[in-house]
C-alpha positions in Angstrom: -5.5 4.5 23.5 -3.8 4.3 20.3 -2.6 1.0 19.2 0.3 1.9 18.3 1.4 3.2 22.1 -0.3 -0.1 23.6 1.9 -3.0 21.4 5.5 -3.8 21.5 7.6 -3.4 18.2 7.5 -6.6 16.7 3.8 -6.8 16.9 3.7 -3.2 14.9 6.1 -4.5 12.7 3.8 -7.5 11.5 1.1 -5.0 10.9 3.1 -2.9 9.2 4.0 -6.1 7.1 0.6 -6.6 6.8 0.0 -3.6 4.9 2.7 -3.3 2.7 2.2 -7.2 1.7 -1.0 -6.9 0.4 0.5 -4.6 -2.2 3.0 -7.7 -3.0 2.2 -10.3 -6.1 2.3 -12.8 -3.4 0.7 -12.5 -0.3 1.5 -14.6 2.7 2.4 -14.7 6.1 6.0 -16.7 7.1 7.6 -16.4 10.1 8.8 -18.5 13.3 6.2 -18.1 15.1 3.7 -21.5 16.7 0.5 -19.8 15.3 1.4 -17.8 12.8 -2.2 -17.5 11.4 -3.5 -13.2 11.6 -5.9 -14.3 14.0 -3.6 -15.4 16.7 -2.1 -12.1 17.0 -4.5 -10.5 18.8 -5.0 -7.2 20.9 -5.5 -4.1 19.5 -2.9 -5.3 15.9 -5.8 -7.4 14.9 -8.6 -5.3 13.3 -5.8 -3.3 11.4 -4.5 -6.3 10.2 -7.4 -7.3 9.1 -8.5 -4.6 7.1 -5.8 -5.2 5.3 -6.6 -8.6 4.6 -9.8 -7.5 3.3 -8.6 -4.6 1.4 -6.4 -7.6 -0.5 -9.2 -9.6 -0.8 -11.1 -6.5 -2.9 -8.1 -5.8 -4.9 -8.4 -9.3 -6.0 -9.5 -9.1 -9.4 -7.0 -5.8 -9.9 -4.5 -8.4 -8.6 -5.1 -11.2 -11.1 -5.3 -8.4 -14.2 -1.7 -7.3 -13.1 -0.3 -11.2 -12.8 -2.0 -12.1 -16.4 -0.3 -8.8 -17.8 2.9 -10.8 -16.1 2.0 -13.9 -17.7 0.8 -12.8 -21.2 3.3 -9.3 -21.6 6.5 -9.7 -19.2 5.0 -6.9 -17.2 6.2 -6.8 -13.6 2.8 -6.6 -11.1 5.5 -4.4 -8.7 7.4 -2.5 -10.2 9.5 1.0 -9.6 8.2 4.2 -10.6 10.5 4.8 -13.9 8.9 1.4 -14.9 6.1 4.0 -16.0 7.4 7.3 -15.9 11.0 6.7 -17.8 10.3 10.4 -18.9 10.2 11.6 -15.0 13.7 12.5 -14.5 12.4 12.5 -10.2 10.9 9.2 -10.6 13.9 7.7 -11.9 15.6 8.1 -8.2 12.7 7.5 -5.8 13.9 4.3 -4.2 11.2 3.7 -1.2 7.8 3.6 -3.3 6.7 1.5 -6.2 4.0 1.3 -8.8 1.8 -2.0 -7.9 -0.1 -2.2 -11.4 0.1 0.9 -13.5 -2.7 2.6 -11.2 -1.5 2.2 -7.3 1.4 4.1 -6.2 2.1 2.3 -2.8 4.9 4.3 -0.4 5.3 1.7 2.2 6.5 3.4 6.3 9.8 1.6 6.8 10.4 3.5 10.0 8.8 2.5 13.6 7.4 5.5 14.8 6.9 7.5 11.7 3.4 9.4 11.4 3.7 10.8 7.8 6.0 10.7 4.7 6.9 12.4 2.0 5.7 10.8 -1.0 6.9 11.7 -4.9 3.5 11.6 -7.5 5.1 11.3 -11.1 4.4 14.1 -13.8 2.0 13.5 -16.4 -0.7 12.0 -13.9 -3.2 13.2 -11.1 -3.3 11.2 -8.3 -6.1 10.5 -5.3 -5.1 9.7 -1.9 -7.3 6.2 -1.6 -7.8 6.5 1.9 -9.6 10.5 1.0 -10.4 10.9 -2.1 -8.0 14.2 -2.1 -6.9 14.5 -5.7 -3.3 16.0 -6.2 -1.5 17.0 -9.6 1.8 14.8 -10.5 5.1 16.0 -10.5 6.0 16.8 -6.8 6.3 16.0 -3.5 4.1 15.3 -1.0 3.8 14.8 2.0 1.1 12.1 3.1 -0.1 11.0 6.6 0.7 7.8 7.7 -1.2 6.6 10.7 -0.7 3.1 11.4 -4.4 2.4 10.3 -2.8 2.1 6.3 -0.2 3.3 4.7 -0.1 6.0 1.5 -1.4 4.4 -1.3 -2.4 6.9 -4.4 -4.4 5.8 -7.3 -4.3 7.5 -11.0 -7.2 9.6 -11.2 -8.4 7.6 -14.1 -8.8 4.8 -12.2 -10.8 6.1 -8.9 -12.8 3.6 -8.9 -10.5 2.1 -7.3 -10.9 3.8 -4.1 -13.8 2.1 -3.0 -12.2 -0.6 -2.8 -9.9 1.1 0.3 -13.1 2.3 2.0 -15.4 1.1 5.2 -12.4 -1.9 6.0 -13.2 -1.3 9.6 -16.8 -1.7 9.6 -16.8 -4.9 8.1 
């Protein structure tokens, strides 16, 4: 059964969290809950979520490089997409993805039940999907599967080496 069928709403909804969080300068769970630790979820929501702890924990040393830039060069670690792409006239009104770093393109689900989205790569880059691999030119729209396994994240092609990072969460 897919896990998404077998939990109730809220509990998608904090994995859902989950993976667009660890895409945030700060990472952390809140919430009103007695345990609020990932663990204490449970069912079927746990191993997703904690892939995605893991995948945070690899993208560690991407994450400190983006908060010194913040530090040393006012550069915001999450940013929107005209941040870096002023000259993209169709970046400039994408309101629902953002640039995490100059190299992740992260195009968070925001609605309960959705499988897929369309996802805008800017112009003047190529793009891989980091779940695949699949490279696509910049400059148009997409659109990307979203299973509740991870959501889209693209990196710039000239930083694929990034995408290891995103693979083999599950088997760990």
């Amino acid at each position: 059964m897919h896990w998404r069928s077998s939990l109730d709403r809220h509990t998608i909804g904090l994995g859902m969290g989950y993976q667009y969080g660890i895409f945030t300068p700060v990472f952390r769970t809140h919430g009103h809950r007695k345990n609020n630790e990932a663990w204490t979820i449970g069912g079927d929501a746990y191993r997703h979520i904690r892939a995605a702890i893991f995948l945070r924990e690899r993208l560690r040393p991407y994450v400190m490089q983006q908060m010194k830039f913040a530090s040393e060069r006012g550069l915001p670690p999450m940013r929107p997409l005209f941040f870096d792409f002023a000259d993209d006239l169709q970046a400039i009104t994408v309101e629902d993805q953002f640039l995490f770093g100059p190299d992740l393109l992260i195009a968070p689900i925001t609605r309960y039940q959705a499988r897929s989205r369309t996802v805008y790569l800017p112009a003047g880059v190529h793009w891989c999907d980091a779940w695949t691999g699949k490279e696509q030119a910049g400059g148009q729209h997409i659109v990307a599967d979203a299973p509740l396994e991870h959501i889209p994240v693209y990196v710039r092609r000239e930083r694929a080496d990034l995408i290891d990072l995103f693979q083999g969460l599950y088997e760990l």
